[in-house]
N, C-alpha and C positions, 0 to 999 in steps of 0.2 A: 685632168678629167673635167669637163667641162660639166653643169651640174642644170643650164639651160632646159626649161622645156622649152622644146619646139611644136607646141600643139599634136594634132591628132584626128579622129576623126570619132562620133560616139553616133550609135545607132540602137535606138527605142526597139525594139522586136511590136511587131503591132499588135502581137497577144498579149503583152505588156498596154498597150493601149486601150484594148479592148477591158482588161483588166481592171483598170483605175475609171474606165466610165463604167462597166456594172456597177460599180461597191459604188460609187458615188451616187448611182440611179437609186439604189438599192435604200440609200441611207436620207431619199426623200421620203418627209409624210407624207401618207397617200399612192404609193407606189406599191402596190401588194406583187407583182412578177415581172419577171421581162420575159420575151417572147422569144424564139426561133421563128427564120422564115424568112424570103428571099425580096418580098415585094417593096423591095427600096429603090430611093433615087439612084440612078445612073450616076459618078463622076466620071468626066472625059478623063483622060490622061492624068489622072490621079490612083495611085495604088491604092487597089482596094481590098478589102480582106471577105474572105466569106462570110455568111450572116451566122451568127453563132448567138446564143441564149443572149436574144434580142438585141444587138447590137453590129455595127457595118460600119465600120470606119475607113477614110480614104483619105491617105498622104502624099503632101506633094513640099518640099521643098519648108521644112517643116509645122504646115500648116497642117490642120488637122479640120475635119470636115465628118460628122455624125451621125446617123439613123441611129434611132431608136424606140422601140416597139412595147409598150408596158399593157400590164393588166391594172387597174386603178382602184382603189378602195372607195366602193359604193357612199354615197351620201357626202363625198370630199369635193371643193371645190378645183373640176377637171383643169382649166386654164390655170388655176395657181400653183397644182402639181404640175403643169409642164412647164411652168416658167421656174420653178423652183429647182426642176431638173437641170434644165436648160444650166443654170446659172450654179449649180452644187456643182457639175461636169464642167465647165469651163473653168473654173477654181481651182477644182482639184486635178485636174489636170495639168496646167499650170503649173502650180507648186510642186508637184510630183515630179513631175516631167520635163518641164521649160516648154513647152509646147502648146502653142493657139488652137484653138477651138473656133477658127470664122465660121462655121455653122453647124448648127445642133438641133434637130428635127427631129419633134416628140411625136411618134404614133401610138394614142391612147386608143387600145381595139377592145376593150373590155372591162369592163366592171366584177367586183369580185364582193361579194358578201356584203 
């Protein structure tokens, strides 16, 4: 009996992806919601998934590429909540996952209290 791995093949579900960038959205300051809604970049020939509580992610060849749509907590500085995003979700995705995040595009549409 030969006791050899011969590799394999492993495959992320993208609700799995979509997954670990909400909680990571989620877990900036300044982030009070994520959004539904469809008015995201276009990827060519990149699978994409539907827009679902604020997030739109598209794979290709295991790159990972991001929309995402928040509500922002009023009086917080807006550019350091999305770079804060930006870089919580590229992280934790990573570790999670083994999977790059080359681009992560925060749409902050509102202010919240």
């Amino acid at each position: 009996m030969d006791n050899t791995f011969t590799g394999g093949r492993v495959k992320i579900a993208n609700t799995i992806i979509e997954k670990v960038v909400r909680e990571a959205a989620m877990e900036v300051t300044g982030v009070a919601e994520l959004l539904p809604g469809h008015d995201f970049v276009s990827y060519d020939k990149f699978t994409t998934t539907d827009t679902m509580k604020g997030v739109k992610i598209a794979t290709k060849d295991g790159q990972v590429r991001i929309d995402l749509r928040l509500i922002a907590h009023n009086a917080e500085d807006l550019t350091k909540i999305a770079e804060s995003a930006q870089r919580n979700i590229t992280e934790k995705l990573h570790v999670i996952t083994g999977l790059r995040a080359v681009e992560v595009n925060v749409f902050i549409e509102g202010l919240k209290g």
